[in-house]
C-alpha positions in Angstrom: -48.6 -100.5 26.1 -48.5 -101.7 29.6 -46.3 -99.5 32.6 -42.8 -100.1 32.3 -40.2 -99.9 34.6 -37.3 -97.4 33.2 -34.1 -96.2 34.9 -33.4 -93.1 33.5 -29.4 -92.8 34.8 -27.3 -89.5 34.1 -25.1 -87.9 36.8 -26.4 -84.3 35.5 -30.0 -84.8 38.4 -31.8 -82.3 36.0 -31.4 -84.4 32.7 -31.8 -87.4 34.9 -35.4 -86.1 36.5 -36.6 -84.4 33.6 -36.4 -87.6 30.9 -37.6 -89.7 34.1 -40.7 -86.6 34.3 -41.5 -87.3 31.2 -41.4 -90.6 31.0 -43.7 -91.2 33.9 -46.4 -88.5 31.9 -46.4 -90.8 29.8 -47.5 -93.5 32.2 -44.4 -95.6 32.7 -42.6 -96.0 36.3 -39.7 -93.7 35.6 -37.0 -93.8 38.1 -34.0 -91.1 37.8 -30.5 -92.4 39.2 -28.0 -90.4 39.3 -24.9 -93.1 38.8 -24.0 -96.0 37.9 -23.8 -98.1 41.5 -27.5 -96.6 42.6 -29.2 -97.9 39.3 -27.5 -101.1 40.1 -28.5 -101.5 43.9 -31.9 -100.6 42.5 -31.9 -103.3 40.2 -31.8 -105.6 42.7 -35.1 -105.8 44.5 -36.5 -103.8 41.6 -35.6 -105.0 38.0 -36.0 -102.2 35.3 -37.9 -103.1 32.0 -35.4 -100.2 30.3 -32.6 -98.8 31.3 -31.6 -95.3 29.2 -27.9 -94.4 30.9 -25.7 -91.5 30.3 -22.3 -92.7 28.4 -19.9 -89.9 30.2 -20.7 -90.0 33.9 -18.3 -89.4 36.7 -17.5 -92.8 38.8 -18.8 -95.8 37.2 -19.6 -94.6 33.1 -22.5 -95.6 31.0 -20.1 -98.6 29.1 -19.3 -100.2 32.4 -22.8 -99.2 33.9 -24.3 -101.3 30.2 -22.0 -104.2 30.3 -22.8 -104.8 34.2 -26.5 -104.6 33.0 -26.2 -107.1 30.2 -24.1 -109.4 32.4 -26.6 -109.9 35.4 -29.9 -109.5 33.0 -28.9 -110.6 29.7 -31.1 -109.4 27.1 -34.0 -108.8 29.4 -33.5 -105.4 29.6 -33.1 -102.9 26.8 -30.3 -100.4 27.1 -30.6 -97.1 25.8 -27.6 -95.0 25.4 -28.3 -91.1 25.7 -25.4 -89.0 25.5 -24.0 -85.9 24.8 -21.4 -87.5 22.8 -21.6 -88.3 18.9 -21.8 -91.5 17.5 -18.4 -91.4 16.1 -16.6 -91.0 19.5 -14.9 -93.9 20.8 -16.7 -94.8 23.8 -20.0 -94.2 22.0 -18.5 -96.7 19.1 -17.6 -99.5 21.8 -20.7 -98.8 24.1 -23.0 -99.9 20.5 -22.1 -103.6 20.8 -23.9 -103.5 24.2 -26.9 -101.1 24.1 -29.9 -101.9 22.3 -30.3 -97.9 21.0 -28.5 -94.4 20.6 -29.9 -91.3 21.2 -28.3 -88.1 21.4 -29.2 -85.1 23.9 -30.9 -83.7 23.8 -33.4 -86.4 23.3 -36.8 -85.5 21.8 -40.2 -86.4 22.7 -40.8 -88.1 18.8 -37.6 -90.6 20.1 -39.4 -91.7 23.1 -42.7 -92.2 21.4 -41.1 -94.5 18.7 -38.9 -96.1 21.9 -42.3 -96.5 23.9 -45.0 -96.6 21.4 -49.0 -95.6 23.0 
């Protein structure tokens, strides 16, 4: 598979820089954010492939944070939610009609692989 570009955006910096870590071992350009408004200033001279965004982050949360995505990229982008949160809470329930995938934290390395495959 050929180096993508993945925003890996979380407002816990550890979660965000270990995911983006191992992300970029795995030979993709990983970038950690660590809210919603950097990853989207980011976006703008440099457009993500993937974006994988926390759902409960302080400021600006992983719905708003997807549907801002979707509206200024469209379908160009795949959204990955990864959250603390289960799938049967509400804002994980509403974020599903605009993220492409769901993955629960923590996330493991046999979800990235099938996410990313070699």
């Amino acid at each position: 598979m050929d180096q993508l570009t993945v925003y890996v955006v979380d407002d816990s910096r550890d979660a965000a820089d270990s995911l983006a870590m191992l992300l970029g071992l795995m030979g993709h350009q990983a970038r950690a954010c660590y809210g919603g408004e950097e990853a989207l200033a980011l976006a703008q001279t440099d457009r993500p492939h993937c974006v994988m965004l926390d759902i409960t982050m302080v400021g600006m949360d992983g719905l708003e944070l997807a549907r801002q995505f979707r509206e200024q990229f469209g379908d160009d982008v795949i959204l990955v939610a990864v959250t603390g949160s289960p799938p049967d809470d509400p804002r994980v329930r509403e974020t599903f009609v605009t993220v492409d995938h769901y993955f629960q934290k923590p996330v493991t390395l046999e979800q990235i692989q099938k996410l990313f495959p070699a």
